[in-house]
C-alpha positions as CSV (number, residue, x, y, z in Angstrom):
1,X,-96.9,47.0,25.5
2,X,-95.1,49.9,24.0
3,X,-92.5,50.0,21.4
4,X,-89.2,49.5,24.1
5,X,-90.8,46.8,26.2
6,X,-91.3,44.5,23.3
7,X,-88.0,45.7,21.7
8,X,-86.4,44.6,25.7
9,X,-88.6,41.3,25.3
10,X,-87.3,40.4,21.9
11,X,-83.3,41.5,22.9
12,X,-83.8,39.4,26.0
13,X,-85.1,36.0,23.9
14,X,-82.8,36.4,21.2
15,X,-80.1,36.6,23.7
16,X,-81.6,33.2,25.1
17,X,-81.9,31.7,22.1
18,X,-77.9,32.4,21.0
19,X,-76.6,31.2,24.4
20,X,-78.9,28.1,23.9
21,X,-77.2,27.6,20.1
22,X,-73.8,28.0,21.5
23,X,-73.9,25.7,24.1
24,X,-75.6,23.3,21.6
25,X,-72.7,23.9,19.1
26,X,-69.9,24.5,21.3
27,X,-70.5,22.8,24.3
28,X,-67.8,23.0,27.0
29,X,-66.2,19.4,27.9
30,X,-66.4,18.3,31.9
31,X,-63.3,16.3,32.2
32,X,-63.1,14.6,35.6
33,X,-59.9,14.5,38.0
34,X,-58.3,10.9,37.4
35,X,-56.3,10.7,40.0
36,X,-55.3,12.9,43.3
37,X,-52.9,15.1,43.4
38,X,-49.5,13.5,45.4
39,X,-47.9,15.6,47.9
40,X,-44.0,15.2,49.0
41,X,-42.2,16.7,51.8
42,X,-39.1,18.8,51.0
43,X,-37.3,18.7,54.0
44,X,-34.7,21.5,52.6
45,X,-38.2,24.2,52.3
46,X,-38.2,26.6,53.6
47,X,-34.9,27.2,53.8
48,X,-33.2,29.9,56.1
49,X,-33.7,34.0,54.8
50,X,-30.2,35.6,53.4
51,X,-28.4,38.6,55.5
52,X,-30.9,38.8,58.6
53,X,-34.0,39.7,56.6
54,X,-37.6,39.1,58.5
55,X,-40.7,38.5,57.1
56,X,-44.5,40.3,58.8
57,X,-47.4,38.5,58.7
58,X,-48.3,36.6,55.3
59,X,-51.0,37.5,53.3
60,X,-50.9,35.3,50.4
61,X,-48.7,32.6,48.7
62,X,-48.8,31.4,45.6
63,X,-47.0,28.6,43.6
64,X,-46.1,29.2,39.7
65,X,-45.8,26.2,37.0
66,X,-42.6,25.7,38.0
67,X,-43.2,25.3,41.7
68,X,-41.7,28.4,42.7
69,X,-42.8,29.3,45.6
70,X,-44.1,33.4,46.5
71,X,-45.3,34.5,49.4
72,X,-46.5,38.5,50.6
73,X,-46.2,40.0,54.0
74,X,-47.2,42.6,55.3
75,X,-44.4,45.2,56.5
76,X,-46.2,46.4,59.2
77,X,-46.0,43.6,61.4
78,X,-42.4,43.3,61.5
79,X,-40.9,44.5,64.4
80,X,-39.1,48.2,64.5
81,X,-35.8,49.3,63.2
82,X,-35.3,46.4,61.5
C-alpha cells in the first residue's frame, strides 16, 4: 500500500472510531409518542376570501406554532383576467 491509501485507511477508522465515542458519550434519547395527536373540527375554517380574490391550484400548506394556517397556489391555474 502506498503512502495515501493507508493515510485514507487511517482517516476513514479514525473517523469511525470518533462517531463510535460520540454516540457512546452523547447518545441521542428516543422518546416515544405518549399519546395521539386529537384533531377538532373548526366549523368557521376556512372562512370565505376578502374582495373577490381566487386561489389556483395548491401546492403546499403549512401550519406554524400558532396554528396559523398558510397555503401556496399556483397563479397559473386561475382563470383569466381575474
Amino acid at each position: 500500500m502506498n503512502v495515501s491509501k493507508k493515510r485514507n485507511s487511517f482517516l476513514i477508522a479514525l473517523g469511525t472510531v470518533l462517531a463510535l465515542a460520540l454516540q457512546i458519550v452523547c447518545p441521542q434519547r428516543l422518546q416515544a409518542q405518549v399519546d395521539t395527536p386529537k384533531y377538532v373540527v373548526d366549523p368557521s375554517w376556512p372562512r370565505p376570501l376578502p374582495e373577490r380574490w381566487i386561489t389556483g391550484s395548491i401546492g403546499g400548506v403549512c401550519v406554524d406554532n400558532q396554528d396559523h394556517v398558510f397555503d401556496s397556489c399556483h397563479p397559473s391555474d386561475r382563470p383569466h383576467g381575474r
